[in-house]
Structures are given as C-alpha cells and as structure tokens.
C-alpha positions as CSV (number, residue, x, y, z in Angstrom):
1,X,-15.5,-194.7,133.2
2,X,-18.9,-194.9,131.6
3,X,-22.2,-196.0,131.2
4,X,-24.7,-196.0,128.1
5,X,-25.9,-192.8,130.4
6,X,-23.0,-191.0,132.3
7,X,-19.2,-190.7,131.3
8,X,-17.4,-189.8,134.6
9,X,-13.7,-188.5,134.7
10,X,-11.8,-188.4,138.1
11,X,-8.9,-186.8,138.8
12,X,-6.3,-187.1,142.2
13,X,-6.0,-184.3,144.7
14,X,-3.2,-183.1,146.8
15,X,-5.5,-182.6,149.7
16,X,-8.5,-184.7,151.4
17,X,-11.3,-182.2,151.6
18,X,-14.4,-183.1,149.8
19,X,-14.9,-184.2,146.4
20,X,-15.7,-181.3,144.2
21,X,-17.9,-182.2,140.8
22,X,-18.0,-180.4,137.5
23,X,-20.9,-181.1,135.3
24,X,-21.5,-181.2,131.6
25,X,-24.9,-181.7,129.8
26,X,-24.1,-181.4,125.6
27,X,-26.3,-179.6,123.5
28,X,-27.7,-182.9,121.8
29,X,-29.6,-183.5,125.1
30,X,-32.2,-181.0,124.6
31,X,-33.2,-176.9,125.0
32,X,-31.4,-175.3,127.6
33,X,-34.3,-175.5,129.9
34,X,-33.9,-179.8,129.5
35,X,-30.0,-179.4,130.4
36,X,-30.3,-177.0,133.2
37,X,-33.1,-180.0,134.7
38,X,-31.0,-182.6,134.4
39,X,-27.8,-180.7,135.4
40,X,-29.8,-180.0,138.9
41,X,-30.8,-183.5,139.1
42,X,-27.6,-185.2,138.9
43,X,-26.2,-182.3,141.7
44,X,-28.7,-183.6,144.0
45,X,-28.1,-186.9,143.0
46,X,-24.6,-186.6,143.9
47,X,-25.0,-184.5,147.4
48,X,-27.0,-187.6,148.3
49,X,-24.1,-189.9,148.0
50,X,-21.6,-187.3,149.1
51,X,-21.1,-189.2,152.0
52,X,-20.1,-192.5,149.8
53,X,-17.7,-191.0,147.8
54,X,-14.0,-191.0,148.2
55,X,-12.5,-187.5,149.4
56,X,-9.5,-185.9,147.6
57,X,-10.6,-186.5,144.2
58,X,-12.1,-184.2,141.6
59,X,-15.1,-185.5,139.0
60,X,-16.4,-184.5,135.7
61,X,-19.3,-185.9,135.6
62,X,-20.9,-186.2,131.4
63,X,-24.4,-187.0,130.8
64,X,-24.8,-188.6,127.7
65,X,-27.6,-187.3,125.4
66,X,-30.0,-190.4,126.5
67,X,-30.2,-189.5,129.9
68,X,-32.2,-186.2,129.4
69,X,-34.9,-188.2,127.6
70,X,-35.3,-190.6,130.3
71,X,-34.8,-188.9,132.9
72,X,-38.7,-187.6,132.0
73,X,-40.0,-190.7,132.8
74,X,-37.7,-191.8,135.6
75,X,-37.7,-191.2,139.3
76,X,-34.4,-189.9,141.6
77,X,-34.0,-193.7,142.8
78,X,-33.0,-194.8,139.1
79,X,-31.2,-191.6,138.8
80,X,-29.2,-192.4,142.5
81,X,-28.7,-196.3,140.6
82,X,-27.3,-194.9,137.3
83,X,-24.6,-192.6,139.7
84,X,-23.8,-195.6,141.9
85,X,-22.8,-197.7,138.6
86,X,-20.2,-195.6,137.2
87,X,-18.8,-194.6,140.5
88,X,-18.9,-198.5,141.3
89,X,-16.6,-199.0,137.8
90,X,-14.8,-195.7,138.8
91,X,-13.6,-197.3,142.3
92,X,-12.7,-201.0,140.8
C-alpha cells in the first residue's frame, strides 16, 4: 500500500504476538542525521497506534523522500494521520 508519503509492506505470521516493524528512510531524504529523525518519529508514531494495529503480521514501513522535508514543518498529529491512512488502505 502507499501514500504520496509512506509505502507500507505487510506480511502474515504464524503466530499472534505483536506486530514487529522494519523501517526504511532512502538516502534521497536527506543527511543521515534527517533519516535517523524521521526514522525515530515514525517508531513513536507507530508505538502510539500499537494498540490499533492487527497482531500476527510483520511491516516494512518506507518513507518516501517527501516526508523528511515535511516532517520539518509538521507536528506528530499529521505524522499519526499519514500512519493511520496507509494502514487504513493496508486493512481494506
């Protein structure tokens, strides 16, 4: 599934324990120092909806190269919005 800001992968489980996520921020997005910053945003992000999301699934979760730049300007709200949205076309 994406978004014009996050790609998200899932992929089934044999067990129900909790979701585990993988993160990827490409190089495109900014210095190291940029991607590590919006690599920790979108983990806090996600441990805020933790709750939400389905159990026995793994996700790769792909920031697009946008999301770095706007993330500057944005709050953890529009962040939480932009998670909800591709796990919403993720669970359709």
């Amino acid at each position: 599934m994406s978004t014009r800001f996050l790609v998200l992968y899932w992929f089934p489980r044999d067990d129900d324990r909790e979701p585990r996520l993988g993160i990827a921020v490409p190089k495109g997005s900014g210095t190291a120092v940029e991607r590590n910053r919006v690599k920790r945003r979108l983990r806090e992000t996600w441990r805020d909806r933790l709750e939400d999301i389905p159990p026995g699934r793994d996700y790769v979760l792909i920031a697009r190269p946008a999301l770095g730049e706007t993330l500057q300007s944005r709050d953890s709200a529009w962040l939480g919005d932009r998670l909800e949205e591709v796990l919403g076309k993720a669970a359709a």
